[in-house]
C-alpha positions in Angstrom: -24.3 -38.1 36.4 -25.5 -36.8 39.9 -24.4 -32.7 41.2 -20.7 -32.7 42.4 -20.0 -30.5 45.6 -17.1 -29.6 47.0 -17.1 -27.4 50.5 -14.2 -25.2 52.3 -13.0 -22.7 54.2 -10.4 -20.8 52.6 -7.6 -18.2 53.5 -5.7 -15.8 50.9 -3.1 -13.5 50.2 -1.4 -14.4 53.4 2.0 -14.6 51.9 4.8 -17.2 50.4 4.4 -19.5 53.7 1.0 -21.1 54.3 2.4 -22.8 57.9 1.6 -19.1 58.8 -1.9 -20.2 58.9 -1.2 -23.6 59.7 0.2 -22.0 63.5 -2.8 -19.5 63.7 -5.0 -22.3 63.2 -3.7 -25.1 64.9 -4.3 -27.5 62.5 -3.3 -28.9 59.6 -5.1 -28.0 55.9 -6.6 -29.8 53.2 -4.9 -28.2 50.3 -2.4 -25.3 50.4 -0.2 -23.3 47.6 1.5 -20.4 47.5 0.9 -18.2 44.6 3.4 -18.6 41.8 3.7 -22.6 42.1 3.1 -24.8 39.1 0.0 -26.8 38.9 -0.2 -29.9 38.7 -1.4 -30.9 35.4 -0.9 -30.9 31.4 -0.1 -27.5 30.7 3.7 -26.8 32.8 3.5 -22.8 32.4 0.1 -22.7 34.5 1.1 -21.2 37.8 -1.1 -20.4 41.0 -2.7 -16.5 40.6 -3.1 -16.6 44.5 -2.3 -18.4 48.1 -4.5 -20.3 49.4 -4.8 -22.3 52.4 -8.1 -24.7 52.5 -10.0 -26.7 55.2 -12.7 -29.1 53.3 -15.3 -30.9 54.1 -13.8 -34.6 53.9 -17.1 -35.7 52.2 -16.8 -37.4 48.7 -18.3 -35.0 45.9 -20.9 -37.3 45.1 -22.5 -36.2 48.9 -25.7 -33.8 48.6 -25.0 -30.0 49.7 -26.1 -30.7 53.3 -24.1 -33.0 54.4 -21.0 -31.0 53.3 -22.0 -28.4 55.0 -23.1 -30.0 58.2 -19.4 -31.8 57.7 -17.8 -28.8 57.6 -19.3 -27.1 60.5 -18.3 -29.8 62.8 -14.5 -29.4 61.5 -14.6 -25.5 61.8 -16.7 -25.3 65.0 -14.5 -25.8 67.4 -11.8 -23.6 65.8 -14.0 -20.5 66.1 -11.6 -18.2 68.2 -8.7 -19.5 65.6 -11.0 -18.3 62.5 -12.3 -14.9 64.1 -7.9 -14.4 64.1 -6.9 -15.6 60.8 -10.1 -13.9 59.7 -8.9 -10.1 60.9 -4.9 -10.8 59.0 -6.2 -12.5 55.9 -9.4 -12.3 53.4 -11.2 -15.8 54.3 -14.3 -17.3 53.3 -16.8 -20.8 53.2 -16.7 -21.8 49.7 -19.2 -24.2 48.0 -18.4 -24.8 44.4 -21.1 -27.3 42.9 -21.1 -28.6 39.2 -24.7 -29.8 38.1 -25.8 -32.0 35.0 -29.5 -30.7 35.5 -31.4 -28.0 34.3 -32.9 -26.8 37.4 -31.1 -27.7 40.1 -32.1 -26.7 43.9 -30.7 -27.1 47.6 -31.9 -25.7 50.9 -29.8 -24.4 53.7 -31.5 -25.0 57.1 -32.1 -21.8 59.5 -29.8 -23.9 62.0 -27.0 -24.2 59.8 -27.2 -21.1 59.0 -27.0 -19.5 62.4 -24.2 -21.6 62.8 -22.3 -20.5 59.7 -23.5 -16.8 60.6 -21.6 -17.4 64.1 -18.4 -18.1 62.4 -18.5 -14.4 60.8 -16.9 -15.5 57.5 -18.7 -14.7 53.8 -20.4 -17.8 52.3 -19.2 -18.1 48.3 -21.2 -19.9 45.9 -19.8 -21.2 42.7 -22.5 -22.8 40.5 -21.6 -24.4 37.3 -24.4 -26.1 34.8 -22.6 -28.4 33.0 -25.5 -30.2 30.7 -26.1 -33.8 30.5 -23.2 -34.4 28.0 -20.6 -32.9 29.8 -20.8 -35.0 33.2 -19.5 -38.0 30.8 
């Protein structure tokens, strides 16, 4: 099984309401929750720890690193003034979570997309699992 990636910019602790940051940003998100809401799975006491409000990069996991990130930037881009706003009310950041099934996994990060991501002023978050061959099953 190939490295999953996922790719986002994501807003926190801005409240019980995420069309707060829905209006600031003048579009719509990916995913958002409020903190205290029930997740959606097998255990019914699990409950959100935070809100969050999420812009992704529309790419299917199974996409290399790059082309999230290149995906992303065109979706955030244009909403620079909207992100330098949200960005002075509420902690935001770009987050990259990847899951490997390799030992020694790598990626590169081009100087031009990172002057780009540098532009939008926001922290870049890495979450790196390695999840061993027999896990990715």
């Amino acid at each position: 099984m190939g490295t999953k990636t996922h790719a986002y910019f994501a807003v926190f602790d801005f409240g019980d309401d995420p069309s707060v940051v829905t209006t600031l940003m003048r579009t719509e998100p990916t995913n958002a929750w409020v903190k205290g809401e029930q997740y959606v799975t097998a255990s019914p006491n699990a409950r959100r720890t935070h809100s969050r409000w999420t812009i992704d990069s529309g790419l299917d996991q199974a996409e290399p690193l790059e082309a999230h990130l290149s995906a992303l930037l065109a979706r955030l881009e244009p909403s620079h003034a909207a992100i330098a706003r949200v960005a002075q009310l509420f902690p935001a950041h770009i987050g990259i979570a990847q899951y490997f099934y390799e030992v020694n996994p790598q990626f590169e990060l081009d100087v031009d997309s990172l002057r780009r991501f540098a532009k939008l002023g926001l922290p870049l978050n890495f979450d790196q699992y390695c999840l061993g061959a027999d896990e990715g099953s």
